[in-house]
N, C-alpha and C positions, 0 to 999 in steps of 0.2 A: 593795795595790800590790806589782809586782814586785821584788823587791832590785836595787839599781842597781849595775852591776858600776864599781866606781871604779879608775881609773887608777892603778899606785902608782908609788912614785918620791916623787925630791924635786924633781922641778922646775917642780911647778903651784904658781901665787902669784896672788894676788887684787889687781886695782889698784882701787881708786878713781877715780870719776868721778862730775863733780856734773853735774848736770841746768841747762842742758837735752843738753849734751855726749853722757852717754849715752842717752839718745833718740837723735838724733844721729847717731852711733857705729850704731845698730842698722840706721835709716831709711836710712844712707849705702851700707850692703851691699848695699840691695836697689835701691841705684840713684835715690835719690830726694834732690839734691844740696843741695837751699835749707832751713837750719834751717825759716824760718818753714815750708813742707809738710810736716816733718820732725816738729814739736811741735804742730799743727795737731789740734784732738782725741784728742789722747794724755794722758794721767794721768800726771805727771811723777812717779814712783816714786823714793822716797830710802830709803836705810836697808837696801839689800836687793840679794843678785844678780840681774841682768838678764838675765845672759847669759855667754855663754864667747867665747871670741877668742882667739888661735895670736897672737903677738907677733913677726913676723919679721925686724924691722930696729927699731934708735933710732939717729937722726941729729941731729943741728944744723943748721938751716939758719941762716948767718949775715944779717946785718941787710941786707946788700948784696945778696945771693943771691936767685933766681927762688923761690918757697917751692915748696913740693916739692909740697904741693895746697891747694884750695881753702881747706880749714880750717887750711892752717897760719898760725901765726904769728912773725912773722921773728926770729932772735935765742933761741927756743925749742925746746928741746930736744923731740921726735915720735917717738910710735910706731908704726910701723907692722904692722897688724892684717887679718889672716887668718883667714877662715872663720870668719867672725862667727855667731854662734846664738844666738839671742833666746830666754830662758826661754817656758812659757806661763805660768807663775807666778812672778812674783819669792821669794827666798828672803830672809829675812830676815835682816841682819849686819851687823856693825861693819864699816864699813873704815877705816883708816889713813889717813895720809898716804905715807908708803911702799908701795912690794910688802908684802903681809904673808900670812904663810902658812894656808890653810883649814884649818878641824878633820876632821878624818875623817867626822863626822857632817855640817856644812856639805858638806861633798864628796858625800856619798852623796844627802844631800837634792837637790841641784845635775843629777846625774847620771841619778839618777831619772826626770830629766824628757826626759835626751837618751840613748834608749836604742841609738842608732845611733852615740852618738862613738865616736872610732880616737883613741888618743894619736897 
């Protein structure tokens, strides 16, 4: 395989997301808005990245407030997520409950697979 040319910097972080959310999360980009068609013969993958995502806004929508979309829930804090890219292979990793930072080698394995990213 090629060498995957990685991003440097410090400001890539890996979030956590449980399934079926990121399912979810991936199916939502391409336009396909109802979990159930969303997880619908999909392998719900844990333990591993899925994907990469541009994080452009986190808000609160309050209890009283219109929620901002479909999946949100009122009262809970949301990210909102940008050019979403679905691995062809999950990669295998711990995540956190927090942001928490990738190793250089998660990163390159990750990156490997999207040989068209732009920071």
């Amino acid at each position: 395989m090629s060498q995957a040319r990685v991003p440097e910097g410090d400001w890539l972080r890996g979030i956590s997301v449980k399934q079926p959310y990121a399912a979810a999360i991936h199916q939502h980009a391409r336009r396909l808005p109802l979990v159930a068609r969303t997880i619908r013969d999909r392998q719900l993958v844990t333990g591993a990245v899925l994907g990469v995502a541009r994080i452009t806004d986190c808000h609160q929508d309050t209890d009283r407030s219109t929620p901002c979309s479909e999946w949100a829930y009122p009262g809970a804090w949301h990210l909102v997520l940008d050019d979403v890219q679905e691995l062809p292979l999950p990669v295998p990793a711990r995540g956190q409950v927090v942001p928490w930072k990738p190793s250089p080698d998660l990163l390159r394995r990750v990156f490997q697979q999207l040989p068209g990213f732009q920071p």
